[in-house]
N, C-alpha and C positions, 0 to 999 in steps of 0.2 A: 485585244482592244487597244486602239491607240491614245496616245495621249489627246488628242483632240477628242474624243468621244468621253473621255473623263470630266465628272465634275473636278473644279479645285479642292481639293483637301482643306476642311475644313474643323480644326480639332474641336472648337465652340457648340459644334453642332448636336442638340442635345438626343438624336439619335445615334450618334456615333459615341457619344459617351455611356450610354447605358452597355452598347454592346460591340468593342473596338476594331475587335479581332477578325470579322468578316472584311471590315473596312482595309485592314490591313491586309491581308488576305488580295484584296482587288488591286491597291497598289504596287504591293510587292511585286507582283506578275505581269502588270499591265504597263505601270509609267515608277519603276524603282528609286529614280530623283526627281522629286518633283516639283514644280515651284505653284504652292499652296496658299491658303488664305493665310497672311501674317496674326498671330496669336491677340497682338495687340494693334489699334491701328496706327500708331507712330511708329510702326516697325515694318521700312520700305516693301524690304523682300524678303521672305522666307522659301526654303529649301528644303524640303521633308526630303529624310534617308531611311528607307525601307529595308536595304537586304546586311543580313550579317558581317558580309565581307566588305563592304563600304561600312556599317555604322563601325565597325571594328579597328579598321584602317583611320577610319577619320576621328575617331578618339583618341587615336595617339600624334595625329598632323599637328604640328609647331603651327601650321597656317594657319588655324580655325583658334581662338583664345574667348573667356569669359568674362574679364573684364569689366567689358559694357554690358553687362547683361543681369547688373546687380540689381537685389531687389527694388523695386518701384521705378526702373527704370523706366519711362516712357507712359507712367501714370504722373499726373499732376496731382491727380488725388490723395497720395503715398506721400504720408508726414518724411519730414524732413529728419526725423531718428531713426524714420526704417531707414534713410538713404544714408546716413551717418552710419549707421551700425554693420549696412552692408558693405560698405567700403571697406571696413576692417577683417570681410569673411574671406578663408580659403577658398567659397567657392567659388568667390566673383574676385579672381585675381590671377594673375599670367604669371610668366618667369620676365625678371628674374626675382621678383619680390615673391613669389610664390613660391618656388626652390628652398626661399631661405623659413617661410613658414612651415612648409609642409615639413622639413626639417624637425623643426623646433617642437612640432604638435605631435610629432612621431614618435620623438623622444620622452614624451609624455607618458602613450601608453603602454604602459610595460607589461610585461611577462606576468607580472603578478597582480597586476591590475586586471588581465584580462581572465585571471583566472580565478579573481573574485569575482568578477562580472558573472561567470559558469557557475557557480558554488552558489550566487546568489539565486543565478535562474530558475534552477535544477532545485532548490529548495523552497522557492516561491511557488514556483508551476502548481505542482499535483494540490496546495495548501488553495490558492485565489482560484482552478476549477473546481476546486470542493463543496468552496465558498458558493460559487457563481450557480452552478446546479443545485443549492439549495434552496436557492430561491424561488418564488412562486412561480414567476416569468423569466426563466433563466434565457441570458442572452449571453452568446460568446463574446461579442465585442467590449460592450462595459463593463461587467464580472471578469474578463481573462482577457483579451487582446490590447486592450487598454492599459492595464493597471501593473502587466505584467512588465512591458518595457519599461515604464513611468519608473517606478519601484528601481529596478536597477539601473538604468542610468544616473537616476538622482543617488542612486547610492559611491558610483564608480566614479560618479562627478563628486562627490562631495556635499549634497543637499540634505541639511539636519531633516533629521525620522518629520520631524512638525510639521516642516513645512512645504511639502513632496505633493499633498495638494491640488498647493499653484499649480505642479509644472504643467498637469493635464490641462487646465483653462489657457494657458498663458501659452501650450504649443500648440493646438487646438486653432487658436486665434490668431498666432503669427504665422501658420503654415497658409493659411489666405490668401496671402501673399505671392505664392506659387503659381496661383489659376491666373492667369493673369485680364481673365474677365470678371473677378472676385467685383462685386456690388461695391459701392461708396461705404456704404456701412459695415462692409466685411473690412474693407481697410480702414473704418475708424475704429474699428476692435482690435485688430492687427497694431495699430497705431499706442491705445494705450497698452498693451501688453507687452510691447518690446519696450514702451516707458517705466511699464513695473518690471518687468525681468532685467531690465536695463538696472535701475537703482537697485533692487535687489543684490543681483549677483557682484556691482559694486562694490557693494558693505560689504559681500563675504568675501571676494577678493582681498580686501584690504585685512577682513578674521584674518586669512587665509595666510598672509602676508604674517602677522605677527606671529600666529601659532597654527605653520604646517600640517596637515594631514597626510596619509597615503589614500590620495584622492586625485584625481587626473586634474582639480582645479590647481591643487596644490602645487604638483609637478609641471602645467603651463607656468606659473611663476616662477619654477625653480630653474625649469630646463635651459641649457647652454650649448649652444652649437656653434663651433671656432669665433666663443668666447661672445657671442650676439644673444640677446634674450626677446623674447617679445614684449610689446609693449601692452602697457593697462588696458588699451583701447579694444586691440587685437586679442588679448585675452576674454575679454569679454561678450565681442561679438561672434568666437567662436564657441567658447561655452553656450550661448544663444542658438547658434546651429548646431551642438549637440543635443539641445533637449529637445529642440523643433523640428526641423529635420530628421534625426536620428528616431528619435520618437514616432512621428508618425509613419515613416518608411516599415521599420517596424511591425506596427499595427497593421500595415497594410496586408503586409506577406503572413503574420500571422491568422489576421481574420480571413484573407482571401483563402490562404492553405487549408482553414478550418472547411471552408465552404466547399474546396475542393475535395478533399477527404470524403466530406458527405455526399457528395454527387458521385463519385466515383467508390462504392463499398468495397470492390475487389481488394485496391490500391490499399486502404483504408486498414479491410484486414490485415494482408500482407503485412505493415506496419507493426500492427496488433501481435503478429505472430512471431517478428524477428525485430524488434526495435532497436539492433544492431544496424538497419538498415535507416535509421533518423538523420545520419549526417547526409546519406545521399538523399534520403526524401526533402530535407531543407536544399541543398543545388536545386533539384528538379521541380519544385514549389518554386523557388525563384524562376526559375524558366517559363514556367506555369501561367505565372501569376503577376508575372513583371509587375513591382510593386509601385519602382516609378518607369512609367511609362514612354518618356521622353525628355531625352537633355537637349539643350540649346547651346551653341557656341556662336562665333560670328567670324566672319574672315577678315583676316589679315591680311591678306591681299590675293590675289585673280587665281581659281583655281577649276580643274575640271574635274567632275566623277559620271564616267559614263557616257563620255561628250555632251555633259551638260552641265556649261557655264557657270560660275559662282562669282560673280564679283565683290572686290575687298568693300566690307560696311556691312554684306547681305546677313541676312541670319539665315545660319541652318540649323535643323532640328531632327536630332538624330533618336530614331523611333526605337529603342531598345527593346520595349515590347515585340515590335514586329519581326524584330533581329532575332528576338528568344524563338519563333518560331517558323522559322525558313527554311522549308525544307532543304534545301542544300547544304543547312548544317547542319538539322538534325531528322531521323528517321521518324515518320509517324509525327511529327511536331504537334500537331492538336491533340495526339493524347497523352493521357497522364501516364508514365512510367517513373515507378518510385529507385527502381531499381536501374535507369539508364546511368551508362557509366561516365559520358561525358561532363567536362565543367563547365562547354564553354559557354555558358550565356552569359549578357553584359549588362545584368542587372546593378550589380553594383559598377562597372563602368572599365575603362580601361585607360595605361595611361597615367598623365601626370595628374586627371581629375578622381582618378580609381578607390572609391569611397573609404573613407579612413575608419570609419565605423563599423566596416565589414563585418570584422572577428566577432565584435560584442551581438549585432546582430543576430549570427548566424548560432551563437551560442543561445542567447534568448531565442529564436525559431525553434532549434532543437529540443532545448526545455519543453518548451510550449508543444509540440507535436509528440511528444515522448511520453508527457501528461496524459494528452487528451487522444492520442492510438487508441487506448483499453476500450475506454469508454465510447467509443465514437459506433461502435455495432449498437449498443444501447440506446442512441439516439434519432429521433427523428425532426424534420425542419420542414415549414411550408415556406418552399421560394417564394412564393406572393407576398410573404411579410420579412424577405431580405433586404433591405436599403442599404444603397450603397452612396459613396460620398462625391458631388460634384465634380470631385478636382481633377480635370483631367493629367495634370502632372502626377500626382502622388492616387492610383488609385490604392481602394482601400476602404471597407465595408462601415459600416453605422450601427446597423444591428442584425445579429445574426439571430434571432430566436431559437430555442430547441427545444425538445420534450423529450421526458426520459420513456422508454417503453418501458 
């Protein structure tokens, strides 16, 4: 099929949200760069990149930077604190200011922070699905895929037992942000909660400031890199994209894995029978399930993929999803193999953007699928009452129902 016989790519399209990967499927093969409907409409051109070896390549090109691409950019509707607080984010920032943060936030997380992160996991998992199955109308998502990250991040960040909570409302509300067709009123909720998590994390900054913890809030304050620290601002709108971001990626991989697991019994078992195989079912669940589905950058100036033109300003959008499943990089790509040996999918990203939350992630996934292996033969689910969540950037389930047999 040629490119003239294609619709434009359209991510909005709530056909193509419900079910992606056919969509992807058609571009990949037919028009692999393609110049698509823009996500938002103050955003001239957009550039969708389909195959693995391009999203792969063009995540680590110096030409393409995030910058201009922070949140509420290109909404008027977007309070003037979402746009304050993103200016301060690693993710919406280049080199060389970027360089000296990633630095600084790296230094952050240590060795032994990440392996409280583990200890926390691994000790929550099996306790919050115990919980979640006892209940009348046991659902995966809000008894276990939710509570689970929540819990440990606020712990690794530093958030008192009391008030762990918020974070679920308060990332819930600022991840809206993301879809970048989110409703007026999804961004007047996004709006006050980055105003409560805003003053919140303030106050504890400043605890934090008087009387240190071993807490990765604590160590942004402390941390030193040839003698440069970060500043109040910066520290607190990344703590912000650790509980929002970090949080709901998360949830994503782990509701979506659950749901995989259960479509797939084979896989499932296998699991069940050697859960020595959890770290490779967490990679392959990411490939799987690409949790987020699509990053954006923007050019810096004039470039070609495929002899297909990109000029500086344009935005492209690089389909990681898609990339997880191309055949050219991986064998059988639509099916589920817990035991494939490769890592490369680019779920968490590659590059100077290559998600820094990774480790704690992939530890919380592992928990989480290590828990719920045993019991997943025991269980049964009606797809008709799966809901899954809007956002085409970040997918990632709502509720998973189950019943025990």
């Amino acid at each position: 099929m040629s490119d003239a016989q294609l619709p434009r790519f359209d991510p909005t399209d709530p056909a193509f949200r419900a079910d992606p990967y056919p969509t992807y499927r058609r571009y990949r093969a037919a028009d692999p760069v393609h110049l698509g409907v823009p996500p938002i409409p103050t955003m001239p051109r957009c550039h969708y990149v389909f195959r693995h070896a391009d999203v792969a390549a063009l995540l680590r090109d110096p030409r393409l930077g995030r910058a201009r691409l922070r949140a509420g950019a290109g909404r008027p509707d977007a309070s003037t604190v979402i746009r304050k607080v993103a200016r301060q984010m690693l993710l919406f920032t280049d080199p060389p200011r970027h360089e000296r943060m990633r630095a600084l936030m790296e230094s952050a997380f240590s060795p032994e922070l990440h392996a409280r992160a583990r200890l926390r996991a691994e000790a929550l998992a099996p306790v919050l699905l115990e919980m979640a199955l006892a209940e009348e109308s046991p659902d995966l998502v809000s008894g276990f895929a939710v509570p689970l990250p929540v819990l440990v991040m606020s712990d690794v960040l530093g958030i008192p037992e009391e008030d762990r909570p918020l974070v679920k409302r308060w990332s819930t509300d600022i991840v809206a942000i993301t879809d970048l067709r989110s409703s007026g009123a999804a961004l007047a909720r996004a709006s006050r909660a980055t105003e409560e998590v805003a003053d919140y994390l303030s106050q504890l900054i400043r605890d934090r400031r008087r009387a240190p913890r071993e807490c990765v809030l604590s160590r942004l304050i402390t941390s030193r890199v040839d003698g440069e620290a970060l500043t109040d601002d910066e520290i607190l709108a990344n703590a912000i994209l650790f509980l929002a971001a970090g949080h709901e990626t998360t949830v994503g991989l782990i509701s979506e894995g659950l749901l995989a697991l259960l479509e797939h019994p084979d896989e499932a078992a296998r699991l069940a029978d050697d859960l020595s195989l959890a770290t490779k079912a967490v990679e392959e669940l990411l490939r799987y399930t690409s949790p987020v589905q699509i990053t954006f950058r923007v050019a810096h100036e004039a470039l070609e993929v495929r002899d297909h033109a990109i000029a500086p300003g344009d935005a492209v959008a690089l389909v990681l999803a898609s990339a997880n499943r191309d055949p050219d990089e991986f064998a059988l790509p639509e099916s589920l193999q817990l035991t494939r040996a490769t890592r490369r999918h680019l779920s968490f990203g590659l590059g100077a953007h290559h998600c820094l939350g990774s480790t704690v992630a992939r530890v919380e996934a592992k928990a989480a699928f290590t828990a719920a292996a045993p019991l997943l033969a025991g269980m049964s689910h009606d797809p008709a009452a799966v809901t899954r969540s809007g956002n085409f950037v970040f997918r990632a389930l709502d509720t998973l129902p189950v019943r025990m047999r």
